[in-house]
C-alpha positions in Angstrom: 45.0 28.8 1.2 42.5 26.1 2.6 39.6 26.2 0.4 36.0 26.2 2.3 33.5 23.4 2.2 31.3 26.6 1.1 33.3 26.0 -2.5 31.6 24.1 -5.8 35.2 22.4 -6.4 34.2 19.8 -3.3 30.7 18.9 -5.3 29.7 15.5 -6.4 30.2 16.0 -9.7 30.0 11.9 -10.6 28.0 9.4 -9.5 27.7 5.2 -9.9 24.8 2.9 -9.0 25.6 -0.5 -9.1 22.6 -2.7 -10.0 19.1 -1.9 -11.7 16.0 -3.2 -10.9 13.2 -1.0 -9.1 15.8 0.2 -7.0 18.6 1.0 -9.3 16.0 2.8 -11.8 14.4 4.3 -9.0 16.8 6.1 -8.2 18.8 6.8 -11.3 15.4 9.0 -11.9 15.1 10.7 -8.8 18.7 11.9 -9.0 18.2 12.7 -12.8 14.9 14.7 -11.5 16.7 16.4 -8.9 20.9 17.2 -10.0 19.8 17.7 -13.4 23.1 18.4 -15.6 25.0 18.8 -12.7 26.1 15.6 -11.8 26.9 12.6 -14.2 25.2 9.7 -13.0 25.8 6.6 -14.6 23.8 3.4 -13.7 25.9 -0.5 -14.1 23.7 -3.9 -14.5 24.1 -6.9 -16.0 21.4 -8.9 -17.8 23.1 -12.0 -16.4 22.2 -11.2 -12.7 18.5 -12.1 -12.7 16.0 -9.4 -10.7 13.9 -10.3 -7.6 11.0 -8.2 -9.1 10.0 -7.1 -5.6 6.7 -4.7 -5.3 3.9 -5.6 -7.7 2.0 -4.6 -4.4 2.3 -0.5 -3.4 1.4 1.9 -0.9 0.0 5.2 -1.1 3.0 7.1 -0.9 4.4 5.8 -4.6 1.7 8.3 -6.2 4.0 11.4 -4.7 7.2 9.3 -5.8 5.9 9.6 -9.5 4.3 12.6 -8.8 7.5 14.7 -8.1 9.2 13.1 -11.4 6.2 14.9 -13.4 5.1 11.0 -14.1 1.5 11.2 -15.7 -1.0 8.6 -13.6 -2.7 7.6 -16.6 0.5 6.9 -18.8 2.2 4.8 -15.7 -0.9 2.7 -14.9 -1.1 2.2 -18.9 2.4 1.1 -19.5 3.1 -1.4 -15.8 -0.2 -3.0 -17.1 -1.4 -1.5 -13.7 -4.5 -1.8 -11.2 -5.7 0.1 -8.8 -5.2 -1.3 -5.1 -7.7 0.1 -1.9 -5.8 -2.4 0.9 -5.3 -5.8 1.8 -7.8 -8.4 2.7 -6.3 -10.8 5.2 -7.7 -14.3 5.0 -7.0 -17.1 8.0 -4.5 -14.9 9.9 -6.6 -14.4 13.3 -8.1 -17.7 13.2 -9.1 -20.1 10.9 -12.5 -19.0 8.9 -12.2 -15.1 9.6 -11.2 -13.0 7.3 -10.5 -8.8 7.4 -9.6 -6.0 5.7 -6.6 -3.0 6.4 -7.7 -0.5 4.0 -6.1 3.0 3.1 -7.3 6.0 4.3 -9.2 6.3 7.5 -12.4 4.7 10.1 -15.0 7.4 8.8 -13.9 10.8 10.3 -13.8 11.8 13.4 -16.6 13.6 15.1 -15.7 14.4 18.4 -12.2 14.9 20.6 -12.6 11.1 21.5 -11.4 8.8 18.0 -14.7 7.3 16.1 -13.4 3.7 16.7 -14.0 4.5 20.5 -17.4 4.8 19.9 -17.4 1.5 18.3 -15.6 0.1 20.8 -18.8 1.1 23.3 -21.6 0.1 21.2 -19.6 -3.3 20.5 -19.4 -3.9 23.9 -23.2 -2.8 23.9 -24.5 -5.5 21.4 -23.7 -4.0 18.2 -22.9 -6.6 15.4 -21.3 -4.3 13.0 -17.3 -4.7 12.3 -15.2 -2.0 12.4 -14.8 -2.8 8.1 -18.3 -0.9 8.2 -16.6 2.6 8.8 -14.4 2.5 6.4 -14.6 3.9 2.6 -12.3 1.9 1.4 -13.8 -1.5 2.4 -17.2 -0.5 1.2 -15.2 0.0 -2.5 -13.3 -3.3 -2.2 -16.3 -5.4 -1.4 -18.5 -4.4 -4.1 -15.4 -4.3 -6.4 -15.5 -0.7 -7.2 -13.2 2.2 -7.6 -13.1 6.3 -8.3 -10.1 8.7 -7.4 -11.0 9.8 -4.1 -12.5 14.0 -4.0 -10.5 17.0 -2.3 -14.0 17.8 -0.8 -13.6 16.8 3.3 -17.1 16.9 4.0 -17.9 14.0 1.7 -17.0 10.5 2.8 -15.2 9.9 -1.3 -12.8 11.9 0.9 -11.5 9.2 3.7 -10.0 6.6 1.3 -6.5 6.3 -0.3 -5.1 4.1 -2.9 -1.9 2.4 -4.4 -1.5 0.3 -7.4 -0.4 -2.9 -8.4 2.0 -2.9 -11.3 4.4 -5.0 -13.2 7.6 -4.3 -12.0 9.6 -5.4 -14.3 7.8 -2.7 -16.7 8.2 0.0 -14.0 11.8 -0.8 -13.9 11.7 -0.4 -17.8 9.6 2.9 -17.7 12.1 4.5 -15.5 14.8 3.6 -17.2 13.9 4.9 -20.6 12.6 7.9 -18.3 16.4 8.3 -16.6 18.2 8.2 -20.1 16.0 10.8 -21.4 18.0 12.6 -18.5 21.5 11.5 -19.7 21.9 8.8 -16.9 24.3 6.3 -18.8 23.7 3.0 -18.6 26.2 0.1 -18.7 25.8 -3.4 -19.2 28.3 -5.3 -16.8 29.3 -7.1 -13.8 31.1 -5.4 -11.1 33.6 -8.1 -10.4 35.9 -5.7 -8.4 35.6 -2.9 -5.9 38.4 -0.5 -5.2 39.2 1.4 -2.0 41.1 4.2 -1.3 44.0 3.3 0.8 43.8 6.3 3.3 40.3 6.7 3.7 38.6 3.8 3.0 36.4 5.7 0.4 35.4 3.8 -2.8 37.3 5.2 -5.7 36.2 2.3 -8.7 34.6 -0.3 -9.5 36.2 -3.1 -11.9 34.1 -4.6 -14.9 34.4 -8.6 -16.1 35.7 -6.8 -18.8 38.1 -5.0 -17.3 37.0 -2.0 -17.4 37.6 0.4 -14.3 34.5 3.0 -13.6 35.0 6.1 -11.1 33.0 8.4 -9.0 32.8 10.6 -6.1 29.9 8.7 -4.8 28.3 5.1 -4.9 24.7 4.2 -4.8 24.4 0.3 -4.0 21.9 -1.2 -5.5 22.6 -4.7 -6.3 20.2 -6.6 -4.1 20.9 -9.6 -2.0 24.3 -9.5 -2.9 25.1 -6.0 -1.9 28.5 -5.9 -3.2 29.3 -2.7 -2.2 28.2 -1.7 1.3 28.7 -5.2 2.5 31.0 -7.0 0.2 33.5 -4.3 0.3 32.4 -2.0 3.5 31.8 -5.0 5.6 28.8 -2.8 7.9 27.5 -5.7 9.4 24.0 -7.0 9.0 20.9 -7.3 12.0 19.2 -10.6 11.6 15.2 -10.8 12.5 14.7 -14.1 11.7 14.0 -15.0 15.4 10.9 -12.8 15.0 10.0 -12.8 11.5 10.4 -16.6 10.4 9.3 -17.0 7.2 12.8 -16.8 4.9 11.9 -18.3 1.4 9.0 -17.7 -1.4 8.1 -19.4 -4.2 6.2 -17.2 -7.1 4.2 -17.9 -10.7 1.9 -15.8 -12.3 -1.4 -16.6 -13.7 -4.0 -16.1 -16.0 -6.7 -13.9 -14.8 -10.3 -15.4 -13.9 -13.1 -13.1 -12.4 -13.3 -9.5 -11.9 -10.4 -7.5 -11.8 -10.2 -6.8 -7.7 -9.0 -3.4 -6.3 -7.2 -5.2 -3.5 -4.6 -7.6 -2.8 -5.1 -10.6 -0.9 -2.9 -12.0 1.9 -4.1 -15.7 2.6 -1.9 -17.4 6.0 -1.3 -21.1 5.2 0.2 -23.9 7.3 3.8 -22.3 7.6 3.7 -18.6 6.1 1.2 -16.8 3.4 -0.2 -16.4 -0.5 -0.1 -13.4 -1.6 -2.8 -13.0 -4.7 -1.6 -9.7 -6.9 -4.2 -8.6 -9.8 -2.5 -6.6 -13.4 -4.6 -5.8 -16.0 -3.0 -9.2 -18.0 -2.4 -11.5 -15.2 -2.3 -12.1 -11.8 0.8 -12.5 -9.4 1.2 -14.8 -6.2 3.6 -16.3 -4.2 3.8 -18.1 -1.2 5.9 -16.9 1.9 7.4 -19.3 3.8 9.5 -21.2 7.0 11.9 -23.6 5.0 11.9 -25.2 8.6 8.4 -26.2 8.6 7.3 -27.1 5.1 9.8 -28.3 2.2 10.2 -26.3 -1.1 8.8 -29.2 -3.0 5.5 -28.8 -0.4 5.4 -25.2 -1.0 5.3 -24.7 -4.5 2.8 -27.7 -4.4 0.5 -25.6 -1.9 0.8 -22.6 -4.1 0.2 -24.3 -7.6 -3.4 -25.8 -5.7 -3.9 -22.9 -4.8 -4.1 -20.7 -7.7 -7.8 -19.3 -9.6 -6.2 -19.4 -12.5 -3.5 -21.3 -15.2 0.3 -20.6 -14.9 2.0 -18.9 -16.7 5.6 -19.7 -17.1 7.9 -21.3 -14.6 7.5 -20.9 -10.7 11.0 -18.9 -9.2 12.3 -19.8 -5.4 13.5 -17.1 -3.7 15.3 -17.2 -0.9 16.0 -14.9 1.9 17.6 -13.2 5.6 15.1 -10.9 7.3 16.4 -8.0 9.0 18.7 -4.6 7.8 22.3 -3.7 7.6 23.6 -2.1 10.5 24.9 1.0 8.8 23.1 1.8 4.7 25.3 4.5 4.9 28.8 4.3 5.0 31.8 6.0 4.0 31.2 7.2 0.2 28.1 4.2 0.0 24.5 4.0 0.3 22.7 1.1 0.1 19.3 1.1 -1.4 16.5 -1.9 -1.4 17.4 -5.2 -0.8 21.0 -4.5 -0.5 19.8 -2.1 2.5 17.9 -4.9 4.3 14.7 -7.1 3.3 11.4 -7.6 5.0 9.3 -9.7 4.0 6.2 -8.3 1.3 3.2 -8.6 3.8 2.4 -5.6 3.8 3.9 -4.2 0.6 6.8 -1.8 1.6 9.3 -2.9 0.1 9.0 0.1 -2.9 8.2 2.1 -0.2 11.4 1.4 1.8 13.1 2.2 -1.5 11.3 5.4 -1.9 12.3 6.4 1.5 16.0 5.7 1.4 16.4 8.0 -1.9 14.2 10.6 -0.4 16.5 10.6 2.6 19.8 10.8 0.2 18.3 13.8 -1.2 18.2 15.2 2.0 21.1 14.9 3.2 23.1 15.1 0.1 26.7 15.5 0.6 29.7 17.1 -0.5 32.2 14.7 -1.6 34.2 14.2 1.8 30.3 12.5 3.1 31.0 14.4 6.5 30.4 11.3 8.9 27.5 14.0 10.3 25.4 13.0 7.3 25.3 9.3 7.2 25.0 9.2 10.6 21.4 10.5 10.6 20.7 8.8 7.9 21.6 5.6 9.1 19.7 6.5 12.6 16.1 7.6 10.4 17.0 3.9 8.5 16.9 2.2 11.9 13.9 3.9 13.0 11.8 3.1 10.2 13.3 -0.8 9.3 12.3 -1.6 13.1 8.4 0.1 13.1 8.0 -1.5 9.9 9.3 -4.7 11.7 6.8 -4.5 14.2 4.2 -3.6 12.0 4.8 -6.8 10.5 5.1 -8.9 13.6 1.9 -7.8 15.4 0.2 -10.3 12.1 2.2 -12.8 13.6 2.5 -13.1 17.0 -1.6 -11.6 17.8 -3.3 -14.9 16.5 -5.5 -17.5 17.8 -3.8 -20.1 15.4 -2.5 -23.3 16.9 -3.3 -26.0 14.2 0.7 -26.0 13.0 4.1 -25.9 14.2 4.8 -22.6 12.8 1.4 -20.4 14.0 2.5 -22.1 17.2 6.2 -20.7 17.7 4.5 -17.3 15.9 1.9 -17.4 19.0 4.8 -18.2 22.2 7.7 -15.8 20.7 8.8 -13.4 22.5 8.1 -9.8 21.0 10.0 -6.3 21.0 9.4 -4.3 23.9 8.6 -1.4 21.2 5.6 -3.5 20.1 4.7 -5.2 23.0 4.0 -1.2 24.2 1.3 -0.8 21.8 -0.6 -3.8 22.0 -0.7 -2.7 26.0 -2.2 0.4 25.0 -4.9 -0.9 22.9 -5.7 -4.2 24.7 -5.8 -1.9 27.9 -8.4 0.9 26.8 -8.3 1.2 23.2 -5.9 3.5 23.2 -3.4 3.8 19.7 0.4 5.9 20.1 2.1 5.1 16.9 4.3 8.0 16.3 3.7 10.6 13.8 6.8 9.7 11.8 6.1 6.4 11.4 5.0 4.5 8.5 2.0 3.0 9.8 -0.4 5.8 11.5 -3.0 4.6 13.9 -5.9 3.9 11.2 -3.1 1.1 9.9 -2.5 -0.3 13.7 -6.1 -0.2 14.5 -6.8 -2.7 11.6 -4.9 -4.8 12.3 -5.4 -4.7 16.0 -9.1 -5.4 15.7 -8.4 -7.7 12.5 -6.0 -9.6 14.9 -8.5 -10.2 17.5 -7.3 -8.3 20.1 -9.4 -8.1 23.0 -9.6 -4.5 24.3 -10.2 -4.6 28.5 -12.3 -1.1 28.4 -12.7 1.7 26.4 -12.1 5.3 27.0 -14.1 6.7 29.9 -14.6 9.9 28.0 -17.2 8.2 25.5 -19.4 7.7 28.5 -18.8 11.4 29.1 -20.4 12.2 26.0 -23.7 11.1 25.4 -25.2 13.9 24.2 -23.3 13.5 20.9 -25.9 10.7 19.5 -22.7 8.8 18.9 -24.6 5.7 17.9 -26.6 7.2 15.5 -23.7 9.0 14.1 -21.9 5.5 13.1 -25.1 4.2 11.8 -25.6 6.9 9.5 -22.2 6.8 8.4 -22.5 2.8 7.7 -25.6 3.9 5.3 -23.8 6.7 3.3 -20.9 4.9 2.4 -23.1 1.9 1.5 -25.2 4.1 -0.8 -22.1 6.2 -2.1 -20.5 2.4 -3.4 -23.4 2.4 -5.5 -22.6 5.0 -7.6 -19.2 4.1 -8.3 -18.1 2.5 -11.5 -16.7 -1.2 -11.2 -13.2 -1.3 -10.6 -12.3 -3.1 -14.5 -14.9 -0.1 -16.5 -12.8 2.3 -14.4 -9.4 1.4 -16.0 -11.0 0.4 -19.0 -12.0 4.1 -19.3 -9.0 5.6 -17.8 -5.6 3.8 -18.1 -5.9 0.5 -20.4 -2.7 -1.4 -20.6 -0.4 -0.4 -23.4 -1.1 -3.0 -25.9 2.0 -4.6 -28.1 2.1 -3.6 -31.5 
């Protein structure tokens, strides 16, 4: 008798992730969290294969990543050496000499049918000096380098900000390892040097060891970064390249030592051909410049970075080099690919966790059985697409909205041609103002309105409703709401007596 998919016998009952790193450790805990004693998961790296160290930088969505895992705020922050992160400040990317900020959380909060920035929008066009920074909780905190959890209570404006952190990644790695094997994952010290596919199916049944050593499973995680081994070296799915829009392909990195006061942001300078990246942990700072190998030499770039720095280096500066874009399946067959080994855009505006976060959070929903009924993967790999190319977009709007000419690169950024999918929005909002980001995307309408009006976008008109509705004392609305969150900064502790108080790094005994 045919036995029905309905039956335990056709569960994943083992489970291999090739390759540590955020991504590997990541997601040994997640599935450790969620199969429990169900599944054996066992997790394969080699100290040989150096990692990238991607995402010192976060989002807001890696507090409900820990979160779910029953991680303690306090005890994370303490052990990554963490700090606490309110946006980005963007230095040189509109124009030379202009500077802004895309924080987390929202303009203020709304007071009317018609979106607060529209009334900005009129009273800009009416005289008003005041940038669109001004409405924002989070910019107020940043500038005055200050910080507090943000308060459940909607009414109060401690309510319209969000945060992220800034970590050591190498130590988050490490915490969620010794997290994961607390939850029997087994870890193995090797280098896959062989993958095995079934003859009939094209399933992977093994992977080989340098040792020799043969390793099975019903299912395969890949996480071995730039390489990926698995869903490309031995599934061959194909990779889309964005290097036509997204130019930059190479960074150089170096941490330093730590001068000034410990800011809740990151900072995003634009050089000559790419950006620095400025990254502050409670023992050092982290920066890197992204870059076009095509229009500045490696030799030139670490030079521009090292000049660059507030503080001393500390150890040796690390090239790394890199294709933009995203396989064209993650999923495929018995194989999903998760982080770099998925696809890599560039850290501009700190997703790459995030992108990491998303593909396991998709696994879990779509968990399969151990045929993978091609049903599954398919949607995952069509939610995958969606979200690689808005990020994309995202990312090229910094790009290819600036008023920079002084180099060969800002120039090809300025004249390239741009996907229709963003080219849409920026017609919306140079037309009236008007923002239509989807709800599932990443980046909500607060996050394309910064950048938008950080970009220098000129906007034709605003909406006619706003002229509709006078009697709302509008203006005086916004200028009250400037004041309160100017006076509400005040109160807050500094940003380095906070942690101080609250999560101070693990110290070395």
């Amino acid at each position: 008798m045919k036995k029905s998919n309905m039956s335990q016998d056709n569960n994943i009952t083992s489970l291999v992730i090739v390759g540590g790193g955020s991504a590997g450790w990541m997601t040994a805990a997640a599935l450790a969290n969620t199969l429990g004693s169900q599944c054996n998961i066992t997790l394969i790296e080699s100290d040989d294969i150096g990692s990238i160290g991607v995402g010192e930088a976060t989002i807001p969505p890696i507090k409900q990543f820990n979160r779910r895992l029953g991680i303690s705020e306090q005890d994370f922050i303490s052990h990554t050496k963490g700090s606490f992160k309110l946006g980005i400040e963007f230095i040189d990317w509109g124009k030379q000499g202009h500077s802004y900020f895309h924080p987390f959380g929202s303009y203020g909060r709304n007071f009317d049918l018609v979106p607060l920035h529209q009334y900005w929008l009129r009273d800009r066009a009416n005289g008003d000096a005041a940038c669109l920074d001004e409405y924002s909780m989070a910019w107020w905190a940043a500038k005055n380098n200050k910080f507090a959890l943000p308060i459940a209570d909607k009414k109060n404006v401690l309510s319209t900000y969000d945060y992220a952190y800034h970590f050591d990644a190498m130590a988050y790695a490490k915490y969620l390892r010794d997290y994961s094997q607390k939850r029997q994952v087994t870890r193995i010290q090797g280098k896959v040097t062989q993958v095995n596919l079934n003859d009939d199916n094209g399933f992977i049944e093994s992977v080989t060891l340098a040792d020799g050593e043969s390793i099975e499973a019903d299912f395969f995680i890949d996480c071995s970064g730039f390489r990926a081994i698995l869903i490309e070296g031995a599934l061959n799915t194909g990779f889309e390249d964005w290097s036509h829009w997204l130019k930059c392909d190479r960074a150089v990195t170096v941490q330093s030592e730590n001068t000034g006061p410990l800011l809740p942001y990151t900072r995003s300078t634009a050089l000559a051909a790419g950006w620095q990246w400025r990254i502050p942990l409670q023992h050092r700072t982290g920066n890197g410049y992204v870059y076009s190998h095509r229009h500045i030499s490696d030799e030139a770039a670490l030079a521009s970075l090292l000049q660059n720095l507030d503080g001393k280096p500390l150890g040796e500066p690390k090239l790394i080099k890199f294709n933009t874009g995203r396989r064209k399946k993650t999923w495929h067959k018995n194989c999903v690919a998760i982080g770099l080994s998925a696809g890599f855009l560039e850290p501009l505006e700190s997703t790459s966790l995030h992108l990491i976060q998303t593909g396991i959070d998709r696994l879990l929903a779509l968990f399969p059985k151990k045929n993978c009924q091609p049903l599954l993967s398919q949607e995952y790999n069509r939610i995958t697409q969606n979200e690689y190319q808005s990020v994309r977009d995202f990312l090229i709007l910094h790009y290819c909205q600036t008023e920079r000419r002084d180099s060969d690169f800002w120039r090809e950024c300025a004249s390239m041609p741009i996907p229709e999918s963003l080219q849409y929005k920026i017609d919306h909002f140079r037309h009236s103002g008007r923002l239509v980001a989807s709800d599932v995307e990443l980046f909500k309408n607060p996050n394309w309105l910064a950048v938008f009006v950080g970009q220098l976008i000129d906007v034709e008109q605003y909406d006619p409703l706003v002229d509709a509705r006078v009697h709302l004392g509008a203006t005086e609305k916004l200028s009250g709401l400037r004041q309160t969150m100017k006076d509400v900064q005040g109160i807050m502790p500094d940003h380095q007596q906070y942690i101080n108080a609250y999560c101070p790094m693990k110290l070395k005994k």
